[in-house]
C-alpha positions in Angstrom: 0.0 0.0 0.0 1.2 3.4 -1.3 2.3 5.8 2.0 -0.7 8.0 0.5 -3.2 5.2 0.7 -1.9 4.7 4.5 -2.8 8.2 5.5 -6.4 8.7 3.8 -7.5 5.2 5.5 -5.9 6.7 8.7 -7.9 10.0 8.2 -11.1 8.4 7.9 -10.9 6.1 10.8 -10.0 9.4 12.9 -12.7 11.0 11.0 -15.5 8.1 12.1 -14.0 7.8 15.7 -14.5 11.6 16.2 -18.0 10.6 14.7 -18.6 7.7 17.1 -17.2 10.3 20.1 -19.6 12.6 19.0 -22.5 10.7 18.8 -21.7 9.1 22.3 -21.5 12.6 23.8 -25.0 13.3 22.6 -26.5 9.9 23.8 -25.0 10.5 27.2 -26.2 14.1 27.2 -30.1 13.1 26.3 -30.1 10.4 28.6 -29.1 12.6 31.7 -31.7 15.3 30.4 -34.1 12.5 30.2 -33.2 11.5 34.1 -33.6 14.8 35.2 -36.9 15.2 33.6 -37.8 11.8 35.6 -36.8 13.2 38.3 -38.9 16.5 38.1 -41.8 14.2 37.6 -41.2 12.3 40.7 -40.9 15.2 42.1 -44.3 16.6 40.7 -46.1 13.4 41.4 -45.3 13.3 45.0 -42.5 10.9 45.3 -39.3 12.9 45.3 -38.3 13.7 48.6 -40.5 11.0 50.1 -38.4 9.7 53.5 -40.6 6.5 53.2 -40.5 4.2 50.7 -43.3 3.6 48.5 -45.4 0.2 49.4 -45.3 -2.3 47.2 -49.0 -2.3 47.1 -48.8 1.3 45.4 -45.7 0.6 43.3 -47.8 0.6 40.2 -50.0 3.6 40.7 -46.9 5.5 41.8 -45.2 4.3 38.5 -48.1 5.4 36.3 -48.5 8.9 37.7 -44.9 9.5 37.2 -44.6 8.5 33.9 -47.8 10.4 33.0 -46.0 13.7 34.4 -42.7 12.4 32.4 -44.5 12.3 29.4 -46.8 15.3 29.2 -43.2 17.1 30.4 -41.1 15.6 27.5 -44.1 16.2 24.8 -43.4 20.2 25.7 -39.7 19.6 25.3 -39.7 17.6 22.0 -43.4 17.7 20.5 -41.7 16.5 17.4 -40.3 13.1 18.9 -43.6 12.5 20.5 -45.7 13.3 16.7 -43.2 10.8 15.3 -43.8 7.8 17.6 -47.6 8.6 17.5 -47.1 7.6 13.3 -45.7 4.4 14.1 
């Protein structure tokens, strides 16, 4: 291979690396957005500062009010994601 070759196909592997890194950063960025959205719904729902912990008997309807808040709070942050899943 041609010492020219050697340094494009080195340049695109940094190239998709710096790709990959990016994308990672953006993942890890949404996902801790996302957690402290959850966390503002447990919060609005009644659970956040809570000393006790939730019975298992109200586990579910605990569960369901806070992803209720979650999702009405995440369809005002992106009403485009939430249009597109609604087309599925």
């Amino acid at each position: 291979m041609a010492e020219h070759e050697e340094h494009e196909d080195h340049d695109h592997d940094h190239d998709h690396g710096q790709e990959n890194s990016v994308q990672a950063e953006v993942f890890l960025a949404l996902r801790q957005q996302n957690l402290e959205l959850l966390k503002i719904a447990s919060q609005v729902a009644g659970y956040g500062n809570s000393t006790s912990p939730i019975k298992p008997e109200d586990k579910r309807a605990a569960l369901e009010r806070i992803w209720d808040i979650y999702s009405e709070f995440y369809e005002w942050i992106d009403p485009e994601e939430t249009e597109a899943e609604g087309d599925e």
